[in-house]
C-alpha beads as a LAMMPS data file, in Angstrom:
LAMMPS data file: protein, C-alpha beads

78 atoms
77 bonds

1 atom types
1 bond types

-500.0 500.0 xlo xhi
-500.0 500.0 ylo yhi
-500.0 500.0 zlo zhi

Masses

1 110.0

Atoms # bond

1 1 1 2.862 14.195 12.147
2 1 1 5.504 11.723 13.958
3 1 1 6.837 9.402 11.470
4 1 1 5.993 5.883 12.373
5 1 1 7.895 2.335 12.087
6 1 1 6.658 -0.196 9.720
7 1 1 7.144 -2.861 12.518
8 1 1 4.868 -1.084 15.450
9 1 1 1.837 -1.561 12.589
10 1 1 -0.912 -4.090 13.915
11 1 1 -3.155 -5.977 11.028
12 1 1 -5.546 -4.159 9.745
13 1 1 -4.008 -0.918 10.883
14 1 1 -3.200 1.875 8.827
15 1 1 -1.108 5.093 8.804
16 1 1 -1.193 7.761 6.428
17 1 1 1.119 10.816 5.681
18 1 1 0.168 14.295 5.332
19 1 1 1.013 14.159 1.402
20 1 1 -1.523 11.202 1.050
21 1 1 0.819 8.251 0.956
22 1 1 -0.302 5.048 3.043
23 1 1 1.477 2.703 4.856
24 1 1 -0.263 -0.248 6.386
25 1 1 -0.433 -3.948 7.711
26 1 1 -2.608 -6.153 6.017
27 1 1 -5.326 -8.971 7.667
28 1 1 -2.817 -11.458 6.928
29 1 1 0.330 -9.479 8.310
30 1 1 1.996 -8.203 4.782
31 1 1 3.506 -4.934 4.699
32 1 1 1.054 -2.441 1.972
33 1 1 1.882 0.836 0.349
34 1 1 0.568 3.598 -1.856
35 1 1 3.284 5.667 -2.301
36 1 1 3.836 8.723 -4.986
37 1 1 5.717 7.869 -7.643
38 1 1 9.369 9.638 -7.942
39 1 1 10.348 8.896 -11.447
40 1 1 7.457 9.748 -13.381
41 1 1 3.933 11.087 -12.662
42 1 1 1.823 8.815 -10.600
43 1 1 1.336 6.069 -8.142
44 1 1 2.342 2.865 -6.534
45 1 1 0.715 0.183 -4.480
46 1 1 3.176 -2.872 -3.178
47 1 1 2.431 -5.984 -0.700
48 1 1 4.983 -7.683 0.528
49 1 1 3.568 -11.077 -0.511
50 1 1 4.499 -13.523 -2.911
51 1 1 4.006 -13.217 -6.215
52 1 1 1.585 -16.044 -7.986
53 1 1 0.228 -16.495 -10.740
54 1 1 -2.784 -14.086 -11.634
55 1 1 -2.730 -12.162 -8.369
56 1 1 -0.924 -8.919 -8.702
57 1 1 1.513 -8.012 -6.022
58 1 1 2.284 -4.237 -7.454
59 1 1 0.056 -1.902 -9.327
60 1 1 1.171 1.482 -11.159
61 1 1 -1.566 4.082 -12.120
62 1 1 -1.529 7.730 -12.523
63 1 1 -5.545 7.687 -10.917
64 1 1 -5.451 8.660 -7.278
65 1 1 -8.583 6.596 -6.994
66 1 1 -7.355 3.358 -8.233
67 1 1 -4.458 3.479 -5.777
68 1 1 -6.201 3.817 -3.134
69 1 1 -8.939 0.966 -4.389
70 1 1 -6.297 -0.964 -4.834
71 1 1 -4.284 -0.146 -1.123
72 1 1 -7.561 -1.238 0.271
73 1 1 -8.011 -3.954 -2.176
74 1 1 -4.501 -5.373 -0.837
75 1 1 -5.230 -4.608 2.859
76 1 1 -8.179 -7.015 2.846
77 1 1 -6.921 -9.710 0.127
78 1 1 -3.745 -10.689 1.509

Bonds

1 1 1 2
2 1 2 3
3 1 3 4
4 1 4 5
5 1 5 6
6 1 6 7
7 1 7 8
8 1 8 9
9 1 9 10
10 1 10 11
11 1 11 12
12 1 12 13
13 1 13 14
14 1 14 15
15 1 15 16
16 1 16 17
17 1 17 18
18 1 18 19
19 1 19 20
20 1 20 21
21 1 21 22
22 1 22 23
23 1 23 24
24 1 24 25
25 1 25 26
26 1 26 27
27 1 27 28
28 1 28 29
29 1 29 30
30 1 30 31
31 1 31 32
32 1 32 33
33 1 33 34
34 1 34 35
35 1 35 36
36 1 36 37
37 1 37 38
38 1 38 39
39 1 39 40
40 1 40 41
41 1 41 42
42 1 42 43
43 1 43 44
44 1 44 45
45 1 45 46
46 1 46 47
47 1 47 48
48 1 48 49
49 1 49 50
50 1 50 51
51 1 51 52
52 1 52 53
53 1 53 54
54 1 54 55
55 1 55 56
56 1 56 57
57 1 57 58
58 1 58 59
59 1 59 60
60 1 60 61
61 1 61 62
62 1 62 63
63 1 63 64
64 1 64 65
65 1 65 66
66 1 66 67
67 1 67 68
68 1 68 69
69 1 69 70
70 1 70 71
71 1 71 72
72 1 72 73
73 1 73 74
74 1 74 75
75 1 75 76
76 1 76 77
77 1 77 78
């Protein structure tokens, strides 16, 4: 698969990897990912929103499903 630019990414579209990870651009135009963790066993989902108070921007879990509940979780919420 081609690798593909962060900045070509359209809301609501989203590109995955062959090794699973995600990359995509939210409804409201933030940057999401579910990457594989490097350090330790497990996953990570980011948005590139602002923090507030009671809404998570980052979530680490070891479950491949929660990741990706939460990836899609982002994708729609922010």
């Amino acid at each position: 698969m081609a690798e593909f630019n962060a900045a070509d990414l359209r809301p609501g579209q989203v590109e995955s990897k062959d090794n699973g990870e995600r990359l995509g651009r939210s409804a409201g135009g933030h940057l999401v990912q579910l990457r594989r963790r490097i350090s330790e066993p497990g996953f990570v989902v980011t948005v590139d929103a602002e923090a507030s108070a009671g809404v998570p921007t980052e979530l680490l879990t070891q479950e491949w499903a929660a990741a990706n509940a939460e990836f899609d979780r982002f994708m729609h919420d922010f």
